[in-house]
N, C-alpha and C positions, 0 to 999 in steps of 0.2 A: 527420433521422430522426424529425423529430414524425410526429403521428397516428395513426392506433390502426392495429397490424398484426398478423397470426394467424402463431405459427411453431407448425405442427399445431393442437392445440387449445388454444395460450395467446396468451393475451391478450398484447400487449406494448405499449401504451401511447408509451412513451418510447423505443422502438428501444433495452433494455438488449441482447437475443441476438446483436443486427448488431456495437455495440458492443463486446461483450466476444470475438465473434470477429473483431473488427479489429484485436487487439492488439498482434501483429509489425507491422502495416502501421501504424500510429500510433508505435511507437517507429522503425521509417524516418523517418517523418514528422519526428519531431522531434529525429533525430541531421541528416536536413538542414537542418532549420530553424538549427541551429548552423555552420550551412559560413560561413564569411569573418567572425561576428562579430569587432566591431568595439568595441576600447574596454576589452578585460580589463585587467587590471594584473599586469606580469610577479610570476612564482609567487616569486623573492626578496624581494618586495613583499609578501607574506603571511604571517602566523605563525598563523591560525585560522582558520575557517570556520565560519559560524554560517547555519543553513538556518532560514526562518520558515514557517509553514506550518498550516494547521487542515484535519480531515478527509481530504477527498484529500490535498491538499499537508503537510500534518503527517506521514502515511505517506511521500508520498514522501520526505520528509526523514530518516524512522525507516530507510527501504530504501539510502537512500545511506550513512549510517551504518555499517551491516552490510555492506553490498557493497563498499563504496568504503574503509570507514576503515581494515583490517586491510594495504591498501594503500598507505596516505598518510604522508607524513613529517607530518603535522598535525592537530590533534585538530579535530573534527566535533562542531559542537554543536546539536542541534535545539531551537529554541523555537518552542510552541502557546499564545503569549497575545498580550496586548497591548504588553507592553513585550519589548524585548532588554535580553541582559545588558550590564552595568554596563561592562564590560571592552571594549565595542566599538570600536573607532578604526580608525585608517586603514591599520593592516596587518589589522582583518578582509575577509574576502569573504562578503557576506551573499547568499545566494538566497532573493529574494522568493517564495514559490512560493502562487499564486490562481489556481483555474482560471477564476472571477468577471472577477478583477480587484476585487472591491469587498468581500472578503471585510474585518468591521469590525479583527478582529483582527492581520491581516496590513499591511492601510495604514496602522492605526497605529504598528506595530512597526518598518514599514520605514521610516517620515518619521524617525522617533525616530534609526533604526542609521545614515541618514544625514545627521540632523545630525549625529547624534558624530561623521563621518568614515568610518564605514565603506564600502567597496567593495560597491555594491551590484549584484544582477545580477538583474531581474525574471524571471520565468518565469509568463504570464499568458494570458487568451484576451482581456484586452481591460480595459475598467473602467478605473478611478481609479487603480490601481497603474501599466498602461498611459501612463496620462497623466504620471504623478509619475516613472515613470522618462524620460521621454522630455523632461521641465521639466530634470532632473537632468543628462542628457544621457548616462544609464547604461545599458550592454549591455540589451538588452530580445529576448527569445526570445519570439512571440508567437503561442502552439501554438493549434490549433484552438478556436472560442469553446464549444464542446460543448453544444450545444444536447440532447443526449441527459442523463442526471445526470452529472457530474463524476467518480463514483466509475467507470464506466466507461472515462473516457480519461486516468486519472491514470498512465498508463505515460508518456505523453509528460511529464507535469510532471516524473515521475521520471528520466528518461533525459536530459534538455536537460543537468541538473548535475555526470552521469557522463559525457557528452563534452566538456563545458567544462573538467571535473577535469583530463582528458583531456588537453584541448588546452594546457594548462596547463605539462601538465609535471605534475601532484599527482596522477594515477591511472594508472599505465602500464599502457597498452592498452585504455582503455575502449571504444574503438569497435569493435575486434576481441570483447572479451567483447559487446557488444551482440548486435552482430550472428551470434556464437552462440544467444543468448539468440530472434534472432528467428528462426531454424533449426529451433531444438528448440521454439516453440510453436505454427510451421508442421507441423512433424511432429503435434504432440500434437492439433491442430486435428483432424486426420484421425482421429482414434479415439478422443478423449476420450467422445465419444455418451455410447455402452450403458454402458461404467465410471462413467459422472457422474450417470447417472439412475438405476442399482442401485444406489450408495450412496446419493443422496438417497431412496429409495423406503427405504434401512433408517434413514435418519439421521428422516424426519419423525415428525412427533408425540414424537422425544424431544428435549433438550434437549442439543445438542453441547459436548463438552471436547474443543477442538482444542489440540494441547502439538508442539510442535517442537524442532529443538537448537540450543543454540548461537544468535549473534543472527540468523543467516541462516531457521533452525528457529522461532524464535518472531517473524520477523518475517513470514513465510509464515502463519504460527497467527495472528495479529494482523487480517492481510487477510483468511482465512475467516470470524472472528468479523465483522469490518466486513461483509463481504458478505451473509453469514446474516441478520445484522440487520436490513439494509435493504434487501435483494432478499426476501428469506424472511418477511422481517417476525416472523421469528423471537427467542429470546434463544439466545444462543452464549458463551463461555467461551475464553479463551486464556490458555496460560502455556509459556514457555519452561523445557525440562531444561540445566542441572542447578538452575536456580533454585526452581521449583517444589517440589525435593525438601529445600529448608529453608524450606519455610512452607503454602505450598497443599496437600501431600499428607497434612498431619497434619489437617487437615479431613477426610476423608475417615474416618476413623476409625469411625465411628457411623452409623448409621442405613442400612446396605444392605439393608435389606428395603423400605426408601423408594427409593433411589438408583437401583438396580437397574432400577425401575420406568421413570426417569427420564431419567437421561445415559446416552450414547454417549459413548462416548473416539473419537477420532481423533488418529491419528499421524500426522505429518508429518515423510518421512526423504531426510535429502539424502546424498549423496557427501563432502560436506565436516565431519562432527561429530567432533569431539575424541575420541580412544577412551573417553575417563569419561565423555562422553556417551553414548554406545553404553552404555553398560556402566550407563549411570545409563536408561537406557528400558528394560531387564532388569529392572531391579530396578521400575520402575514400573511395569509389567502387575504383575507380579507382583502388589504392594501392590494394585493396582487393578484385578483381574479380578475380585473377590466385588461390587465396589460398582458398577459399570457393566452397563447392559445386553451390551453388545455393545465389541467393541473394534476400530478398522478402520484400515488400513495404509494408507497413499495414499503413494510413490516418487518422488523427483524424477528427471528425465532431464536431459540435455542437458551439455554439456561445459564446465565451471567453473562458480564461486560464483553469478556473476551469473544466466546461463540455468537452475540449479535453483533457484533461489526463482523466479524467475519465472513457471518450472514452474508450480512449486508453487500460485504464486497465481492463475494460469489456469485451472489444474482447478478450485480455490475458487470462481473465480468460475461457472465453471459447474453447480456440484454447488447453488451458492447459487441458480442461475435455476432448475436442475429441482427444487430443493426447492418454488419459490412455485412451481413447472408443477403439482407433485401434490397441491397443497392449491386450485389454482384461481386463486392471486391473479397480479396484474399487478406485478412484479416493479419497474417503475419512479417511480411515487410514494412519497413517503416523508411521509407529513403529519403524523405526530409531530414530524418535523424541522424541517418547514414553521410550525405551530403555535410550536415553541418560540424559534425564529427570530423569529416576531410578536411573542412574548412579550417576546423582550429588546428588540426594539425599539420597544415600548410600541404596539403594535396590538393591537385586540381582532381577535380571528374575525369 
């Protein structure tokens, strides 16, 4: 998908449009890339799961969490650094998750989970984690190298771990919610367009508060914010209801003759929120219709948990590319992240 290509009059650099409408076909992609693995460890063999992961792979770890844990006889624990916790041994299952392969954070953290012993299970396009699981002799799912940015095919890093859960025996039915999941974003594909580009055309020039419910709600709010950021080149805002409403909304308090000027709210509403959720985004327009310019609803479809956040984060993703369509920018370089990357690794520009 390199080199420089025109969908209408944008620019697209990095093939993000092609990418983020490949979505359903890259999580195919990577529920088969799990046909006949080889080498799990039966699920009485496990008391934990601990998922490693930074940017892309960090979310997918946050999305298996929500999707998957409300499911699991076992707690789900995401780490985004360099070490895993203390408590790792040989009844955890770690998923390495680098779409690199050489992300610094992730190979350190996996070499470290197994030496303790932990069960490790890369999920990689290639790189040093590639190699280290393959020394080890550990499960290795080895999903497209993405030569497009990573944050466009991080469906596949996400999905490899919910059919593995799957296959396990620790997530019943993950392959069946998948494959809803890729249903409902073959449908949404057909008519996201003209909805994705009349919000973006109200959402530019201000500064988004995306809020969702529940962890499935804010973890959909989580991916717009990601996307905005680095497609949009924009600044973005996320917080999940009912949390938001002991701490982030008393901000809000002051200054709407400022604010006004400024933020957009967007809601993000699925089928699965707790009733006090419901009843906690009542009360939040409410609080928050004097301090926001505008307030906007985006609906998730498709049938279970899994397929409405995914939803959810497909429209995100595309509301994020017509955002950089109406400001003129190329949606796929990201060189603040590039720069800070140099940074740590003691390169100058």
């Amino acid at each position: 998908m390199g080199g420089e290509t025109e969908v209408g009059r944008r620019t697209d650099t990095l093939g993000m449009w092609p990418a983020v409408n490949r979505m359903p076909e890259q999580m195919l992609e990577s529920l088969a890339l799990c046909e006949g693995l080889g080498g799990l460890p039966d699920r009485s063999e496990i008391a934990n799961v601990l998922v490693l992961g930074m940017g892309p792979g960090g979310f997918a770890g946050d999305l298996l969490a929500v999707a998957a844990g409300p499911f699991m006889p076992l707690p789900i624990v995401v780490v985004k650094s360099y070490q895993p916790p203390s408590y790792v041994n040989e009844q955890t299952l770690v998923f390495a998750l680098s779409a690199s392969g050489d992300t610094p954070e992730i190979v350190q953290a996996a070499a470290q989970a197994a030496e303790a012993g932990g069960r490790v299970v890369a999920v990689t396009g290639g790189g040093r984690l590639a190699e280290m699981a393959t020394a080890w002799g550990a499960p290795l799912v080895e999903v497209d190298a993405m030569p497009h940015p990573p944050r466009a095919g991080l469906n596949m890093l996400a999905v490899a771990p919910m059919i593995i859960l799957g296959r396990m025996g620790l997530f019943p039915g993950a392959e069946e919610w998948v494959r809803r999941a890729v249903d409902q974003i073959r449908s949404r594909r057909d008519t996201v367009g003209a909805p994705a580009a009349a919000l973006a055309r109200k959402l530019a020039g201000t500064v988004p508060l995306v809020y969702g419910g529940g962890g499935l709600g804010a973890a959909a709010a989580q991916h717009w914010k990601n996307m905005i950021n680095t497609s949009a080149k924009a600044p973005a805002f996320s917080a999940g209801v009912p949390d938001l409403l002991h701490n982030e909304i008393a901000g809000w308090g002051q200054h709407g003759d400022i604010t006004r000027q400024v933020f957009s709210l967007v809601l993000l509403r699925h089928d699965h929120e707790h009733p006090e959720v419901m009843r906690g985004f009542n009360v939040l327009v409410d609080l928050m219709d004097e301090v926001v310019g505008a307030v906007h609803v985006v609906a998730a479809g498709g049938e279970g948990p899994v397929a409405q956040v995914f939803d959810l984060m497909y429209q995100g993703s595309v509301v994020s590319l017509e955002m950089a369509a109406v400001v003129g920018l190329d949606p796929g370089p990201v060189p603040a992240i590039v720069a800070a990357r140099r940074a740590l690794a003691g390169r100058s520009q």
